[in-house]
N, C-alpha and C positions, 0 to 999 in steps of 0.2 A: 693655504698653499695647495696647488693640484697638483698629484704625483702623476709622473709620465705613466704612460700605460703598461709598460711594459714592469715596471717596480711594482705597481698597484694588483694585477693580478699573479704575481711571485708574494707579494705581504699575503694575499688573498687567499693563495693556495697554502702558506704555511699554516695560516690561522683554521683553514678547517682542517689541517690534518692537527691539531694539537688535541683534539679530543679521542683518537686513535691511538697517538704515542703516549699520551698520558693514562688510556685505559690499558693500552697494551703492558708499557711501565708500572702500574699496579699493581697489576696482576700476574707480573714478574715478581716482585718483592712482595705479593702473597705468601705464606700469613706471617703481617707483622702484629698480633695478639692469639691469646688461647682460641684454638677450635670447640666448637662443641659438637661431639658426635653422638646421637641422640638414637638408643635402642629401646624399644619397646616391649621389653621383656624384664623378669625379676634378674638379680644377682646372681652370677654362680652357674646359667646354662651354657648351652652353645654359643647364644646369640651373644650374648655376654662376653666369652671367652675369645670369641673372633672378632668383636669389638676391642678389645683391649690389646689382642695381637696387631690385629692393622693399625692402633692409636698411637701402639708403642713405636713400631716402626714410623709411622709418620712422623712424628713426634722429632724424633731423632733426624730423620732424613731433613725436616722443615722448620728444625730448629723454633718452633713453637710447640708449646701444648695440648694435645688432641685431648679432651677431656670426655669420660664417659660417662656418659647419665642416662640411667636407669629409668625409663619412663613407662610402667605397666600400666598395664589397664585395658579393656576395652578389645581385646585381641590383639593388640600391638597398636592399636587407631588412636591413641591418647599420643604419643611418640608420634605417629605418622604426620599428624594435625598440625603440631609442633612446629615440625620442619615446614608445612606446608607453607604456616599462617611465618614466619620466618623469614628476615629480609634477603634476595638473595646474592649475600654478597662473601658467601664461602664460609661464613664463622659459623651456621649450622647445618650441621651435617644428617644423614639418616643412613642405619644400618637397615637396608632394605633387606627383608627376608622373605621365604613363600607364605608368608600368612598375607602378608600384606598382598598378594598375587590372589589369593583365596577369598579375601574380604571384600576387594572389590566388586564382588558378587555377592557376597554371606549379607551385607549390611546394606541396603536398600536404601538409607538415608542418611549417606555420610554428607559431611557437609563441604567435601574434594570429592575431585576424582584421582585416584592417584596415578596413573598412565598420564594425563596431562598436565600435574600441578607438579610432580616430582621427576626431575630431571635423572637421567642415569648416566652414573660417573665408572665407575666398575663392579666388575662382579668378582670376587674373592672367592669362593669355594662351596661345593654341592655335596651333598653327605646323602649316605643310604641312609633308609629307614627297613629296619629289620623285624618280618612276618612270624612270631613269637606265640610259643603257646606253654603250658604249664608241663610236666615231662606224662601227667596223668590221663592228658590227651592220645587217645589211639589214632595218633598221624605222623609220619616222621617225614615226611615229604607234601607237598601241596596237594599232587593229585591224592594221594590219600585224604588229605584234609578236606577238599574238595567231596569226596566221595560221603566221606562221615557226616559233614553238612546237612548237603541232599536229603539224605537219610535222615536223622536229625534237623528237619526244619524248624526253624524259630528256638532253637534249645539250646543253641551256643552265641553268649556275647562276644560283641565286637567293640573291645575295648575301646576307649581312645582317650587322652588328657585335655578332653574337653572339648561343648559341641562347636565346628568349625576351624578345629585346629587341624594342621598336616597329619596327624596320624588319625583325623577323624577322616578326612577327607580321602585319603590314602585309604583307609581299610572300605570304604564307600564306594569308589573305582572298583576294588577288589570283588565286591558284591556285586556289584553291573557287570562286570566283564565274564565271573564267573557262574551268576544266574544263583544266587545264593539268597537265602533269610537267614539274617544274623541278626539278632538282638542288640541292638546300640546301646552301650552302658559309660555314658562320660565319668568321668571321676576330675577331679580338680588336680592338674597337673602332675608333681610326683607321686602321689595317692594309688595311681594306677599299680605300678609295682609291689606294693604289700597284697593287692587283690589279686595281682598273677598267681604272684609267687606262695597266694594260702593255697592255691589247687581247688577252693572248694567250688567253685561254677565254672563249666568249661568254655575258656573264653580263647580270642585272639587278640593279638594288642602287634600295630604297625610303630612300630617304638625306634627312635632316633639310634644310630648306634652306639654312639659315644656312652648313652646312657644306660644300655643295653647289652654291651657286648661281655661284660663282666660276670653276669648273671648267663648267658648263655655259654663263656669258657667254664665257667663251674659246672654247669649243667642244673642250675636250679630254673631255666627258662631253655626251651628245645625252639633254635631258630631255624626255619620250614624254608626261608631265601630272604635273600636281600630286594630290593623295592629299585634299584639303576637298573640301567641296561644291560650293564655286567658286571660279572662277580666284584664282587670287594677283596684287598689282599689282604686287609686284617679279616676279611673268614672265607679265604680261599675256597675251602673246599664244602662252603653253603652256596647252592645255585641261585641265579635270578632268576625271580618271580615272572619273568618274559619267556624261561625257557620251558615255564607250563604254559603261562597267558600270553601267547606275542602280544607285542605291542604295549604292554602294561609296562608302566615306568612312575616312579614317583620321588620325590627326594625333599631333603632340608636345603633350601641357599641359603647366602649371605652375600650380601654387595653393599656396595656405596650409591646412593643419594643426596641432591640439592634442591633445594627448591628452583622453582623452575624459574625461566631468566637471569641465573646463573651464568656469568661469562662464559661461554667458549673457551676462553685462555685457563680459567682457572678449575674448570671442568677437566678438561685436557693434563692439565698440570695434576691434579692430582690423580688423575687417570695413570699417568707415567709412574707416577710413586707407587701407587697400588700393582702395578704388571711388575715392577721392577720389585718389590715385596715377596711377588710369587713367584720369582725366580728364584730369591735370595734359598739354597741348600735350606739353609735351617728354620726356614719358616716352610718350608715346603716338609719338613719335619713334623713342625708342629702342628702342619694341618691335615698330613698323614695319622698324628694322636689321635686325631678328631674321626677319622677313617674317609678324610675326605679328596676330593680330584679337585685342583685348582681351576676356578675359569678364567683364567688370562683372555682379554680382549681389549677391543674399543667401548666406549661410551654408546656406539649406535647395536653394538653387540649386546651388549648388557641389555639396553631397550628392547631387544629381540625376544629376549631370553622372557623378560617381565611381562609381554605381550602376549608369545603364546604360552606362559604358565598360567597366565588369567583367562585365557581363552580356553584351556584346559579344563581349570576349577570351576567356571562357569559351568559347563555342561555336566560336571560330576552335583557340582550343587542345585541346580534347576530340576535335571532328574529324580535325585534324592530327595528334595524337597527338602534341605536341610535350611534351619532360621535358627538363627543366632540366639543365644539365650539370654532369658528376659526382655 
């Protein structure tokens, strides 16, 4: 039978749009099973803590299970991979952090890129990292410490939780900018803080603040500034490290990732959940705990943020000539 022409392309135009409503419809009723949000850090830190805040709220807002999985290793590149190698259809997720911003450079033979294999969805929140010395240090201020340096070349370590991590990278900037010889002494993540806090080698350690700031309200670690643009209000009256170095800035994030080809709709959607997260008072609380500023934005915002912090850590690590261990 031949349909008149006018019937035939009306069936015709309905049927190619049913692959639109049908994707667009799915990805409305996104997610109907558990999410897997996948961090690449051990149990128990930031990355961790801000994983399980944003999983919890989702969780609840999207009436599925955001489920967190703990995937160390490798500086967070075992997790990364994960998500990468990952179908992208929303069930696996990645807590993107500055490492992963850092490694893009630190690891020469990853087997991604992650600027173009991971998609960004939002960015959730930026933490100082706080410029820390032992009280036996004669510096109560940066240009003091600065000064003592100078004078003492090569005789004060520069702590850090290990080579290529943010607070290696961070007290590394620190040394460029300030024209310094500091001794690079990694230690295996929390390990660093028993060596602060014996006093017996005069060191510096660019330390997270959540982790940090405890040991600095006691006074068993003397914080010299914070590592943002500006002051922090959990330690008011410590200056930023810009207001000795302009232009010097460093920090912890944490955001959301998908693998890349990820729908737009469902990119978006969970975009809304996350901004709508860090509005909510009391998560803006809990991420005050953390001593941290919310980044509320778009998905093309986030990708901003991930581009030029790699393009940052790039030239602090080319410089340095920092290589990843073993």
């Amino acid at each position: 039978m031949k349909l008149p022409r006018r019937q035939f392309l009306h069936l015709a135009a309905g049927a190619a749009a049913l692959p639109v409503v049908s994707h667009v419809a799915w990805a409305q009723a996104y997610p109907t099973r558990p999410v897997r949000l996948i961090e690449g850090f051990g149990a128990g830190g930031a990355a961790d803590i801000v994983a399980r805040l944003i999983g919890q709220w989702l969780s609840e807002r999207l009436g599925q299970s955001f489920v967190i999985e703990n995937r160390s290793g490798a500086g967070s590149n075992i997790g990364a991979e994960a998500v990468v190698r990952a179908p992208p259809d929303g069930y696996t997720l990645l807590l993107v952090t500055a490492s992963n911003a850092i490694n893009a450079t630190l690891y020469d033979k990853l087997s991604f890129n992650f600027i173009r294999d991971i998609a960004p969805v939002a960015g959730i929140v930026h933490v100082p990292l706080v410029m820390e010395v032992h009280p036996s240090v004669p510096a109560r201020t940066v240009a003091e410490f600065i000064a003592h340096a100078k004078a003492n070349p090569g005789k004060i370590n520069l702590a850090s939780a290990g080579i290529g991590s943010t607070t290696h990278a961070a007290g590394e900037m620190f040394k460029m900018m300030a024209g310094l010889d500091l001794l690079h002494v990694p230690y295996r993540g929390p390990q660093v803080f028993p060596a602060l806090l014996a006093g017996d080698v005069p060191q510096v350690y660019f330390g997270p603040l959540p982790s940090s700031i405890e040991y600095v309200r006691t006074g068993k670690l003397r914080a010299l500034a914070v590592t943002t643009a500006t002051r922090s209000p959990m330690l008011p009256d410590i200056p930023a490290l810009s207001e000795t170095l302009p232009g010097y800035e460093a920090s912890t994030w944490f955001g959301v990732g998908a693998p890349k080809n990820t729908s737009t709709e469902i990119v978006d959607k969970l975009n809304k959940e996350v901004n709508a997260a860090l509005d909510d008072p009391k998560m803006k609380a809990r991420l005050a705990n953390l001593g941290g500023t919310v980044l509320a934005g778009s998905p093309a915002d986030f990708g901003r943020l991930i581009a030029e912090e790699t393009e940052k850590w790039a030239k602090v690590i080319r410089a340095a000539n920092i290589k990843p261990q073993g």
